[in-house]
N, CA, C and O atoms as CSV, one atom per row, in Angstrom:
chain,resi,resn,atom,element,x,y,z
A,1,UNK,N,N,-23.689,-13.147,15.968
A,1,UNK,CA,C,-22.372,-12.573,15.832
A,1,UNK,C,C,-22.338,-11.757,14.544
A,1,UNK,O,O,-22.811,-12.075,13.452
A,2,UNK,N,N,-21.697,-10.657,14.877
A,2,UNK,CA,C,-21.669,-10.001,13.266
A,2,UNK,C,C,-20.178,-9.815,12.779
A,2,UNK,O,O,-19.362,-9.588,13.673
A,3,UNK,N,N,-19.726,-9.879,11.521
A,3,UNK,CA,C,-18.438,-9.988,11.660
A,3,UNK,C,C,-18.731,-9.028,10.108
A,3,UNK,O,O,-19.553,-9.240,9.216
A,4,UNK,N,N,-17.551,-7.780,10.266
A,4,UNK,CA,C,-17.573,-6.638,9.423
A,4,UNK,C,C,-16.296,-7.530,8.223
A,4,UNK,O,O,-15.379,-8.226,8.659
A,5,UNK,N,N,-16.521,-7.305,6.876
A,5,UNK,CA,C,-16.056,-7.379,5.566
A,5,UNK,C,C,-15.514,-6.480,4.972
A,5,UNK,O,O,-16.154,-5.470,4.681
A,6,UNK,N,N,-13.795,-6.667,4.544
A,6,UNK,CA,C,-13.737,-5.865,3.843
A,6,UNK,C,C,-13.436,-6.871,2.722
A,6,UNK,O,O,-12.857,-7.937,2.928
A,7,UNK,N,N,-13.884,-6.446,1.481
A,7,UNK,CA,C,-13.546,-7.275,0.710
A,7,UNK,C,C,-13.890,-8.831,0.796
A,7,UNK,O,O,-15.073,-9.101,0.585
A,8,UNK,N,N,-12.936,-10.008,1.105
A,8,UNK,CA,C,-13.457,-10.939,1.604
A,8,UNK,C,C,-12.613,-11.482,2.329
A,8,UNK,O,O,-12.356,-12.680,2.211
A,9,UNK,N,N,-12.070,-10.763,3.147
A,9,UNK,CA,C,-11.652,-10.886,4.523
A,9,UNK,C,C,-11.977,-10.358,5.845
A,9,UNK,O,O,-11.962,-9.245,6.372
A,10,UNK,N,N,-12.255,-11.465,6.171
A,10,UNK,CA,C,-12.877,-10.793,7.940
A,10,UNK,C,C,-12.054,-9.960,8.653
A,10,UNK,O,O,-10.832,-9.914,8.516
A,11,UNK,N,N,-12.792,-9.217,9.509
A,11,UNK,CA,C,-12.166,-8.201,10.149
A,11,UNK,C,C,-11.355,-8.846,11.276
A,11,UNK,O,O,-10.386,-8.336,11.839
A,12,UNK,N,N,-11.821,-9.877,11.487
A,12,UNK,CA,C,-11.367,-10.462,12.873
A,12,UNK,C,C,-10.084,-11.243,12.735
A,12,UNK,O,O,-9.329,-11.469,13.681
A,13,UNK,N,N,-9.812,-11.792,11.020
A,13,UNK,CA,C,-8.513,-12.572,10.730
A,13,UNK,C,C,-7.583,-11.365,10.383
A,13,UNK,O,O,-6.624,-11.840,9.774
A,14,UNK,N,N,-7.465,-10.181,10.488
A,14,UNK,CA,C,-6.892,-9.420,9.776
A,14,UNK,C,C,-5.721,-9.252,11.437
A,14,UNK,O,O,-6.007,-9.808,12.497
A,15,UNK,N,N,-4.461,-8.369,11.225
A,15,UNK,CA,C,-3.832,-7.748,12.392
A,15,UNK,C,C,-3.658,-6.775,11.967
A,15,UNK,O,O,-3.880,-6.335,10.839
A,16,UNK,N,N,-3.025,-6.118,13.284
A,16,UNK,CA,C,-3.422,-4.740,13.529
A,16,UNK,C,C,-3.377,-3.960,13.223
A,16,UNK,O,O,-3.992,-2.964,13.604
A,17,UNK,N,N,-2.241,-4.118,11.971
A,17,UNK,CA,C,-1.604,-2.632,10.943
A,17,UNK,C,C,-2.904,-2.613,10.336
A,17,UNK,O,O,-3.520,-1.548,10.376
A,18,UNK,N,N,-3.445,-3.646,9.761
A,18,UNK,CA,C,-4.504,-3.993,8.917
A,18,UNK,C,C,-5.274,-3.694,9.378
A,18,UNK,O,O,-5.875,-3.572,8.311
A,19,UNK,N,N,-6.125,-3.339,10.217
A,19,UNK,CA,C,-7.165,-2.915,11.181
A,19,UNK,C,C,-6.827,-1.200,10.944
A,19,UNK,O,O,-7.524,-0.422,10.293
A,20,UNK,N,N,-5.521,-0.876,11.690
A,20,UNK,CA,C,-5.569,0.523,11.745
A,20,UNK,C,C,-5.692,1.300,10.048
A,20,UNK,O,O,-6.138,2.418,9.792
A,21,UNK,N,N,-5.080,0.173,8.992
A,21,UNK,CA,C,-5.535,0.900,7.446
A,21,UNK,C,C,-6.594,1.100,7.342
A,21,UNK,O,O,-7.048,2.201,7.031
A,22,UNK,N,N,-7.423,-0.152,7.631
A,22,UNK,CA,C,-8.840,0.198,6.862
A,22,UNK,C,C,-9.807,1.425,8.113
A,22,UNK,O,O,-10.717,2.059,7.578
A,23,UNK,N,N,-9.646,1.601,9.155
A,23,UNK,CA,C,-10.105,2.014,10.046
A,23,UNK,C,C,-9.683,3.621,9.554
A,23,UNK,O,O,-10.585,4.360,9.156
A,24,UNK,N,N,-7.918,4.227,9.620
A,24,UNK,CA,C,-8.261,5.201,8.728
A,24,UNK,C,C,-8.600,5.962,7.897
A,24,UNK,O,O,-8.739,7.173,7.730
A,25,UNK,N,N,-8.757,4.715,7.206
A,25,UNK,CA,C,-9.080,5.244,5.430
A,25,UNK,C,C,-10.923,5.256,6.123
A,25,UNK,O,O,-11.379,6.399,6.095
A,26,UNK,N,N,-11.491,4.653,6.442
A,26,UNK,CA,C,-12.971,4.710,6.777
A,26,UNK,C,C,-13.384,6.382,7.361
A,26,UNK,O,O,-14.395,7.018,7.063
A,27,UNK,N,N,-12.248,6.817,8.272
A,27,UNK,CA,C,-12.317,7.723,9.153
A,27,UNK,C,C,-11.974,9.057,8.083
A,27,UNK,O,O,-12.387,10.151,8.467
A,28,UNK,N,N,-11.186,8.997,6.671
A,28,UNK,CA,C,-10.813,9.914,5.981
A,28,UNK,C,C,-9.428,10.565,6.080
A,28,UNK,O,O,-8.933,11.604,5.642
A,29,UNK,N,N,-8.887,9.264,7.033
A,29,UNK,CA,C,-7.468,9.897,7.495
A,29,UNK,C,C,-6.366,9.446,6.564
A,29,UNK,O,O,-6.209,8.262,6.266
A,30,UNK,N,N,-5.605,10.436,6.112
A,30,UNK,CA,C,-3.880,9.934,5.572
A,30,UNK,C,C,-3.265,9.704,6.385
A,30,UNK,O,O,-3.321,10.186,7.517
A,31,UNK,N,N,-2.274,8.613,5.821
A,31,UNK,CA,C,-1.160,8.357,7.055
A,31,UNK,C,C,-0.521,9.624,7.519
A,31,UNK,O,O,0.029,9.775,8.610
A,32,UNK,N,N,-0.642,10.461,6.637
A,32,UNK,CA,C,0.334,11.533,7.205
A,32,UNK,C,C,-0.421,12.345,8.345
A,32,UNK,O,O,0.140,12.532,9.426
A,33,UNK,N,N,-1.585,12.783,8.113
A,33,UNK,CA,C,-2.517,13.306,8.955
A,33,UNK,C,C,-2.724,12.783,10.510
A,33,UNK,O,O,-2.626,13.494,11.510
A,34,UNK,N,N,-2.987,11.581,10.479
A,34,UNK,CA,C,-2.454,10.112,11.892
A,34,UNK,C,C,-1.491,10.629,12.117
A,34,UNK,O,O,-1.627,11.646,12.797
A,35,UNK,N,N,-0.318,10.330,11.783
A,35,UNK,CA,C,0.853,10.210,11.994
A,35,UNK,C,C,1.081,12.160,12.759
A,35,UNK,O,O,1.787,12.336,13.752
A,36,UNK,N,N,0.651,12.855,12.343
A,36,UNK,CA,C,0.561,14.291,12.790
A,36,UNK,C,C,-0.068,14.272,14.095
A,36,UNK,O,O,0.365,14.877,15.076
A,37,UNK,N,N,-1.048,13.592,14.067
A,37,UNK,CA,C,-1.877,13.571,15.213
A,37,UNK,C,C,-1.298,13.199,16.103
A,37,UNK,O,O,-1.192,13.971,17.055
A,38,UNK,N,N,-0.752,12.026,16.170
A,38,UNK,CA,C,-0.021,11.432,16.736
A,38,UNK,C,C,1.483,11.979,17.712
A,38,UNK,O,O,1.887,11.588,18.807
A,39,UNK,N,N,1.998,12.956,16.827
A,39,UNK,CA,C,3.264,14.061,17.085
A,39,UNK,C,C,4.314,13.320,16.447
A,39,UNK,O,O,5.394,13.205,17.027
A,40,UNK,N,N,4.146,12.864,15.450
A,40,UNK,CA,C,5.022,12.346,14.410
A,40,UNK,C,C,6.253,12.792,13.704
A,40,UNK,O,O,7.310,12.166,13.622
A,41,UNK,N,N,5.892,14.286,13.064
A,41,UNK,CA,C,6.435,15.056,13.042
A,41,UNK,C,C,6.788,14.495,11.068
A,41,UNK,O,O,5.921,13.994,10.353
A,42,UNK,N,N,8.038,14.742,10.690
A,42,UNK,CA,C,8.355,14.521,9.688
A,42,UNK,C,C,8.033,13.194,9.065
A,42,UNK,O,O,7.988,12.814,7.895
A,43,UNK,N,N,7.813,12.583,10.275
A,43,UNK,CA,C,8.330,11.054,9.629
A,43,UNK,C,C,6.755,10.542,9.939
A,43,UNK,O,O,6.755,9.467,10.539
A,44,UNK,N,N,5.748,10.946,9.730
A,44,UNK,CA,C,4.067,10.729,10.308
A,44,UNK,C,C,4.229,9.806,9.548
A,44,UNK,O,O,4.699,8.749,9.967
A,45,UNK,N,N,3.728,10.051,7.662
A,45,UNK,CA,C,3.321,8.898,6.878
A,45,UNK,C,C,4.715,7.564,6.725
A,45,UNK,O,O,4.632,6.436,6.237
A,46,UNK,N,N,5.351,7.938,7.060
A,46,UNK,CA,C,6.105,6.384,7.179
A,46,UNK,C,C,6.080,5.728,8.175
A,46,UNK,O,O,5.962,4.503,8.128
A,47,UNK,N,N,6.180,6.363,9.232
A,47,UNK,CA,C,5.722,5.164,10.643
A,47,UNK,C,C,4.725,4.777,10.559
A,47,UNK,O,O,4.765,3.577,10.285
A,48,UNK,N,N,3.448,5.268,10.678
A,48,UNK,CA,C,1.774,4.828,9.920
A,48,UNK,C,C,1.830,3.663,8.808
A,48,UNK,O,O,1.341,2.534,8.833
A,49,UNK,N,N,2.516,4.253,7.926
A,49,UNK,CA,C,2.734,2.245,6.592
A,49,UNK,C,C,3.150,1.523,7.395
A,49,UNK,O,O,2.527,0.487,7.629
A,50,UNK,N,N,4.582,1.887,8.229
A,50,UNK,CA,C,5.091,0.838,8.819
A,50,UNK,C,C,4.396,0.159,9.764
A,50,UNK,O,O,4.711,-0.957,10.178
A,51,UNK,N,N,3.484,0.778,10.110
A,51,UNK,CA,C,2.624,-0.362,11.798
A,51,UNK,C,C,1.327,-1.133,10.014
A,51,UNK,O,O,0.938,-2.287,9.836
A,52,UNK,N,N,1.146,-0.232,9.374
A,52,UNK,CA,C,0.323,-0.866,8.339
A,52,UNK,C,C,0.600,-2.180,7.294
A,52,UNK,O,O,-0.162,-3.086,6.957
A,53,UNK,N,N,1.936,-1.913,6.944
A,53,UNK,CA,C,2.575,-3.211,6.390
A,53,UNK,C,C,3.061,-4.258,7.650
A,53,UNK,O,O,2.767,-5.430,7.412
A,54,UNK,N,N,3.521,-4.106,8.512
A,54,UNK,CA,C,3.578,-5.000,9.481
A,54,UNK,C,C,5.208,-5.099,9.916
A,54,UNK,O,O,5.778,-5.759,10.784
A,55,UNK,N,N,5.713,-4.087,8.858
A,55,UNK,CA,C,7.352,-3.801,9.573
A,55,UNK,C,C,7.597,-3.016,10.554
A,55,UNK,O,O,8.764,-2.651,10.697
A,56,UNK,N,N,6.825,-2.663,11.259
A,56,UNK,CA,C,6.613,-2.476,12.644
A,56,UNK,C,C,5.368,-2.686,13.228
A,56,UNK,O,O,4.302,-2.843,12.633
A,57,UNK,N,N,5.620,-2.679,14.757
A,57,UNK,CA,C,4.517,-3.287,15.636
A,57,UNK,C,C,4.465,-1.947,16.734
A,57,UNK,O,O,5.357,-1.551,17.484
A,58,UNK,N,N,3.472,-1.563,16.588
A,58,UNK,CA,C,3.205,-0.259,18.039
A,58,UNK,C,C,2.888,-0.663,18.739
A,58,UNK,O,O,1.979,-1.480,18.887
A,59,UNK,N,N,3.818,-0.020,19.642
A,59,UNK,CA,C,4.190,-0.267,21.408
A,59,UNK,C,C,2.507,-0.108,22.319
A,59,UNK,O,O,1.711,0.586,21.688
A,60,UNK,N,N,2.103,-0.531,23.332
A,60,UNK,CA,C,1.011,-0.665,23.686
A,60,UNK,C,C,0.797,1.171,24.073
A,60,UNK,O,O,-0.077,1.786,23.462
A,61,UNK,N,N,1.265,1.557,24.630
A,61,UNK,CA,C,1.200,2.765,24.957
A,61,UNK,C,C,0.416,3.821,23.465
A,61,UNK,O,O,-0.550,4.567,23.623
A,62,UNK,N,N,1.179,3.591,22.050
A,62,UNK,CA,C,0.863,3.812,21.317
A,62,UNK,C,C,-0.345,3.659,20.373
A,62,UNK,O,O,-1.007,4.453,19.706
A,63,UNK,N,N,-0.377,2.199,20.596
A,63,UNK,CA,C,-1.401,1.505,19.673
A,63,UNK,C,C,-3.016,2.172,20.667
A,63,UNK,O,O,-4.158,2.340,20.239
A,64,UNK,N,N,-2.459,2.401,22.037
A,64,UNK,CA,C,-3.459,3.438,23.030
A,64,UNK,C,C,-3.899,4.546,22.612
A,64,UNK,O,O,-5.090,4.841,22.719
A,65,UNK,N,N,-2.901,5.428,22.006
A,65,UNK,CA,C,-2.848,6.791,21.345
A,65,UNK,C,C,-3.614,6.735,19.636
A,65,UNK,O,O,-4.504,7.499,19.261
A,66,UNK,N,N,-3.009,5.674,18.839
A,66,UNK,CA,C,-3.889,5.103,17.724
A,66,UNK,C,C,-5.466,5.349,17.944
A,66,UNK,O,O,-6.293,6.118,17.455
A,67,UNK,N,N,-5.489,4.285,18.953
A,67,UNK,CA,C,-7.136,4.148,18.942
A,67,UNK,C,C,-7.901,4.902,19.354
A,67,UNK,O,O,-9.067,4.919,18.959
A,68,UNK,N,N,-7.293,5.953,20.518
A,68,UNK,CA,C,-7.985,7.465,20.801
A,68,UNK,C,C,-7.958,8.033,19.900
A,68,UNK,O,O,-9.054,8.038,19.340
A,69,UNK,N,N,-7.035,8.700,19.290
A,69,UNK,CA,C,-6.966,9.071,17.950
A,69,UNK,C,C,-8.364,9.472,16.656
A,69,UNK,O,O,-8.965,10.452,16.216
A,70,UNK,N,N,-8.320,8.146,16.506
A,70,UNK,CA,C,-8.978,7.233,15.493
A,70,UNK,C,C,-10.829,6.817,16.174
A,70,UNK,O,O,-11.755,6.224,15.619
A,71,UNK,N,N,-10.694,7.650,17.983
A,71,UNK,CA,C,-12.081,7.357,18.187
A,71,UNK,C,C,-12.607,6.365,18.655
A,71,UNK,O,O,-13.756,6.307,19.094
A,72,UNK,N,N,-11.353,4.986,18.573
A,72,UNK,CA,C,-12.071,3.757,18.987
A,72,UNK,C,C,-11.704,3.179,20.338
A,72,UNK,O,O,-11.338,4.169,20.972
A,73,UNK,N,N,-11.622,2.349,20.957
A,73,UNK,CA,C,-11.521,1.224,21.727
A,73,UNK,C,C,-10.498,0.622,21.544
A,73,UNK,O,O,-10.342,0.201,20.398
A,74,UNK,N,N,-9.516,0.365,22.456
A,74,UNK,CA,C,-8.353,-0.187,21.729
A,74,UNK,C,C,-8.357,-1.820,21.860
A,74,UNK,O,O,-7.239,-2.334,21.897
A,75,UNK,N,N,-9.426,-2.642,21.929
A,75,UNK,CA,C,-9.812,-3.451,21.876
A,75,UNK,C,C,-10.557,-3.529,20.106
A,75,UNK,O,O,-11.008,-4.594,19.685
A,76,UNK,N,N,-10.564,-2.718,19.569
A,76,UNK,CA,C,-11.082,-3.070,18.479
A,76,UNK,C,C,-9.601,-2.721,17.386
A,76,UNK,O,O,-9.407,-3.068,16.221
A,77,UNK,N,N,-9.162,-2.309,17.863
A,77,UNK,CA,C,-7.747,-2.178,16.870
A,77,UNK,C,C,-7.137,-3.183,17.442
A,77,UNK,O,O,-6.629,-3.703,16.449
A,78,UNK,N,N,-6.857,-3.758,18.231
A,78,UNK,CA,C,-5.542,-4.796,18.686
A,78,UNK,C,C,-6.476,-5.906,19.102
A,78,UNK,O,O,-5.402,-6.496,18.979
A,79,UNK,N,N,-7.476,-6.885,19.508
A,79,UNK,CA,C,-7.705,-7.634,19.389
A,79,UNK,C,C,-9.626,-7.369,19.333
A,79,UNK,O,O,-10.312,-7.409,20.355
A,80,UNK,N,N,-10.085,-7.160,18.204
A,80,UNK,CA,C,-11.800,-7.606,18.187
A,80,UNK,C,C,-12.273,-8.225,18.742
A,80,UNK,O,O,-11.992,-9.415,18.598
A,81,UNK,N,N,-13.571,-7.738,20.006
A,81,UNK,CA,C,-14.484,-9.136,20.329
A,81,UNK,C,C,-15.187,-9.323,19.003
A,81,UNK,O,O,-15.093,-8.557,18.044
A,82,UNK,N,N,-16.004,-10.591,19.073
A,82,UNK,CA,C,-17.003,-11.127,18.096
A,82,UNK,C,C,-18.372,-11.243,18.607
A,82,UNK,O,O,-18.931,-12.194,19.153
A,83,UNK,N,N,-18.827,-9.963,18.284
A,83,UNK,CA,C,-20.757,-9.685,18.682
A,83,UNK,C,C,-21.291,-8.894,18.219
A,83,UNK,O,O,-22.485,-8.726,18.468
């Protein structure tokens, strides 16, 4: 099993805002830039903190759009296998 580190917390105890931070910042993305991508519009970098701090939760449809986005699997932003 390999389990990715940031710091010294596993990737796998972390949720999902937390996943999508470190995943953008890896990727070189600002929230605001996401949040553009996304069709955000004015309000990009504050909805982006908000799914990141955890005062909001993106809708599945979204957290869909996130992980295309961002390139990944939306199995690795909203729940990690372990392998």
């Amino acid at each position: 099993m390999r389990v990715l580190l940031f710091g010294k917390v596993s990737y796998y105890a972390m949720d999902t805002g937390l996943r999508i931070k470190l995943v953008r910042e890896h990727r070189g993305l600002t929230q605001q830039k996401l949040g553009e991508m996304l069709g955000y519009g004015k309000s990009s970098a504050n909805r982006i903190a908000q799914y990141e701090m955890g005062y909001r939760s993106p809708k599945a449809n979204r957290l869909k759009e996130i992980a295309k986005a961002m390139n990944l699997s939306l199995i690795h932003i909203s729940e990690p296998t372990r392998h």
